[in-house]
N, C-alpha and C positions, 0 to 999 in steps of 0.2 A: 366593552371589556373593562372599561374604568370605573364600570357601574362594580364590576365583580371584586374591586383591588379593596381589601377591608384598609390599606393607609389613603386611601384616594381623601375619604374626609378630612382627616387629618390636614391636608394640604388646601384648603378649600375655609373661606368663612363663612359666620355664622351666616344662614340666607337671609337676605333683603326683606322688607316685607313685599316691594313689588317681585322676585323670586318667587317668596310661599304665593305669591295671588296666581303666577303663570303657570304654578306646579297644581293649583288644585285645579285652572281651569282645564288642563291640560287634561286631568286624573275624570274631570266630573264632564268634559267635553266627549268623552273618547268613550265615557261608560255609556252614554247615553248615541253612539254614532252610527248604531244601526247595519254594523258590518256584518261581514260575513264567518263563521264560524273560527274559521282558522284565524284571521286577520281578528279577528276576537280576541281569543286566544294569544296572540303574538302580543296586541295592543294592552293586556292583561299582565301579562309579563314585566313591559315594560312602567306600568304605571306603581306596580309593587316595587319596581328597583329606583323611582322616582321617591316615592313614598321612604322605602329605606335609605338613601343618600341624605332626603333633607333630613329626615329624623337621627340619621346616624352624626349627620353636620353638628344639629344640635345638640346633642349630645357628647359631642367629643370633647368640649368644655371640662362636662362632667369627669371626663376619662381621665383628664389632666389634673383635675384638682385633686385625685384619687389615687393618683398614679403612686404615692407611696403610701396608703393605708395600708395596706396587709402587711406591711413591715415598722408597723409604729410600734416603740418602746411599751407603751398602755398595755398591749396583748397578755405580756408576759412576768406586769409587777406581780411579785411576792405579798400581798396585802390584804386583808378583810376589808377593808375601807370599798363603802357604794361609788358608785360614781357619780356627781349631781350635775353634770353638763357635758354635752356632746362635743367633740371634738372641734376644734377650729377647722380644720377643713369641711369636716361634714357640715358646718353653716353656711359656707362660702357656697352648697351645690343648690339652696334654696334661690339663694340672691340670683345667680346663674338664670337659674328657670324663672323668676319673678323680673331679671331687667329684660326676659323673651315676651313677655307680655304685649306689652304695645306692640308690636309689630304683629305678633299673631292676630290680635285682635284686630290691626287692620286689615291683614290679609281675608281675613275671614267672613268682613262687610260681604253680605251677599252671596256669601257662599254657603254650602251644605257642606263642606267639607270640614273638618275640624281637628287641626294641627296637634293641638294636646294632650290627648290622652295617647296618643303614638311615641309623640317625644318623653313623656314621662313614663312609657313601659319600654323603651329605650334606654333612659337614663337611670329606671329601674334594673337593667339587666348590669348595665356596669356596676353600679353595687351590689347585687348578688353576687359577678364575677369578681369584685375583691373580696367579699368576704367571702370567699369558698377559697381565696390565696392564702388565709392566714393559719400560719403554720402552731400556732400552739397559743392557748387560751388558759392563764389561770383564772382561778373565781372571779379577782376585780378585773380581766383583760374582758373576761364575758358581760358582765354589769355593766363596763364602759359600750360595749358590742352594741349591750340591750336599751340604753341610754340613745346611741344613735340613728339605732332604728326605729325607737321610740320617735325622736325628732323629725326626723323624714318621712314616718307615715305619717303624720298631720299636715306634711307638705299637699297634697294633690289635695285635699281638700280645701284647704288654704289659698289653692288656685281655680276654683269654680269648678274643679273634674268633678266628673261623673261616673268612672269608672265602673262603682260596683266592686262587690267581694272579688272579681275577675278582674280589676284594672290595677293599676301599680298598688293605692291604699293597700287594697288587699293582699297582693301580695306578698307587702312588706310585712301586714300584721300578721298573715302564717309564717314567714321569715323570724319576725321577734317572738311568736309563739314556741315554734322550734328552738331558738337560743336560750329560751327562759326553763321549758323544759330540761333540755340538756343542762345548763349550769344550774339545776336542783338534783339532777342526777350526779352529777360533778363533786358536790355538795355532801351527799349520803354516801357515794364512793370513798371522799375522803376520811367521813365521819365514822363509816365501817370500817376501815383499815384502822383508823386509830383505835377501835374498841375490839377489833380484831375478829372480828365479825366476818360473814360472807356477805358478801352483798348480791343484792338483785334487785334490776331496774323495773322499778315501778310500770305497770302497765300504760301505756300509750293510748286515750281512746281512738282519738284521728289525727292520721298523719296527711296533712295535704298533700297532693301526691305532685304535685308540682315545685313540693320544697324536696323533696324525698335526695334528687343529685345532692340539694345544698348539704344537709344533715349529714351527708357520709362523710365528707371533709372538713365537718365541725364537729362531728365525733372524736375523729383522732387527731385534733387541735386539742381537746377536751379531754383527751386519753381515756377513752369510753366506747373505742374499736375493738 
C-alpha cells in the first residue's frame, strides 16, 4: 500500500547504490524465475511498483528544486528582450542527475538493468508537469520557457542515455518545438492586432501527440485558446 502513497518518496532518500543493485537483482531475478502464470503476473506488478518508487525517489530531488517554477516572475515580464541563460534552478536539476552518476553506475556492474533512462523520463515528467502549471506566458516569459528547455534537452545526452526520439531528449525537444511554435504564433497575433488585421494561425505540420495535453495549457498561458 505504501508502494501506492504518491508522498511515500518524498519521505524516503535518494537510494543507495547497494539499494539500486538489490532492486534490479530482485526485477532481473523474478523476470527470469520460471513461475507460474498468475504468480507471473502478481510478481510483474510488483517489480513495476519497485521500478517506480526508486525512479520516483530519484526524482523527487527534481520535484523540489522546481517546486516554484510555474510561479517565477520571468513568465510574465513586459519586454522584447531574448533570454541568453536558463534559469538558476533549472541548472541545479542537471547537477541533481550528474552527482546520481556514481552510484548508478556502480549499481549496474553486471547488471542488464539500467537505472537511467527510467529516472530521466521521470524526472522528465516533473517538468512537463510544471510547465503545463504556468499560468500566463508573455513573448520574453516564452524565450526564457525555450531557453530552458533548450538546456535540459542536451542534459540525457550529456549523461550517455540512449533514449532515442522516444526517451526524455526527445521528448523535451517536441516539448521546445511546441513552445517555439506557439510564441511565433503569439508574435503574429500581437503583430495582427496592432495593424488591425485578423489573424490566423499558421498551419501546424506535426503535432507530437504526446505533447498534445501539454499545448492546451500553454495555449491559454499564451492567450491563443
Amino acid at each position: 500500500e505504501k508502494m501506492k502513497d504518491p508522498q511515500w518518496p518524498s519521505q524516503l532518500g535518494i537510494p543507495s547504490e547497494s539499494s539500486l543493485r538489490s532492486a534490479a537483482d530482485f526485477i532481473e531475478g523474478s523476470a527470469s524465475s520460471g513461475v507460474l502464470p498468475a504468480a507471473a503476473a502478481a510478481l510483474s506488478r510488483v517489480e513495476n511498483q519497485v521500478r517506480e518508487v526508486v525512479c520516483r525517489c530519484c526524482a523527487e530531488p527534481v520535484m523540489r528544486i522546481l517546486k516554484d517554477y510555474p510561479e517565477m516572475p520571468e513568465w510574465n515580464l513586459q519586454s522584447d528582450e531574448i533570454a541568453h541563460g536558463p534559469l538558476q534552478c533549472i541548472t541545479l536539476v542537471p547537477e541533481h542527475l550528474f552527482s546520481l552518476m556514481p552510484q548508478l553506475e556502480k549499481s549496474q556492474e553486471g547488471s542488464e538493468l539500467q537505472w537511467l533512462p527510467a529516472i530521466l523520463e521521470a524526472s522528465v515528467d516533473v517538468v512537463v508537469d510544471k510547465v503545463m502549471k504556468i499560468r500566463e506566458l508573455t513573448a520574453a516569459g516564452a524565450s526564457q520557457l525555450a531557453v530552458d528547455l533548450e538546456y535540459l534537452r542536451k542534459v540525457p545526452d550529456a549523461l550517455g542515455s540512449t533514449g532515442g526520439a522516444d526517451g526524455a531528449a526527445g521528448r523535451l525537444k517536441d516539448l521546445l518545438e511546441t513552445v517555439e511554435y506557439l510564441a511565433l504564433q503569439q508574435r503574429r497575433k500581437k503583430e495582427c492586432m496592432a495593424q488591425g488585421v485578423t489573424y490566423v494561425e499558421e498551419t501546424r505540420t506535426t503535432v507530437p501527440a504526446r505533447n498534445r495535453t501539454a499545448e492546451r495549457p500553454l495555449r491559454l498561458a499564451m492567450g491563443l485558446s
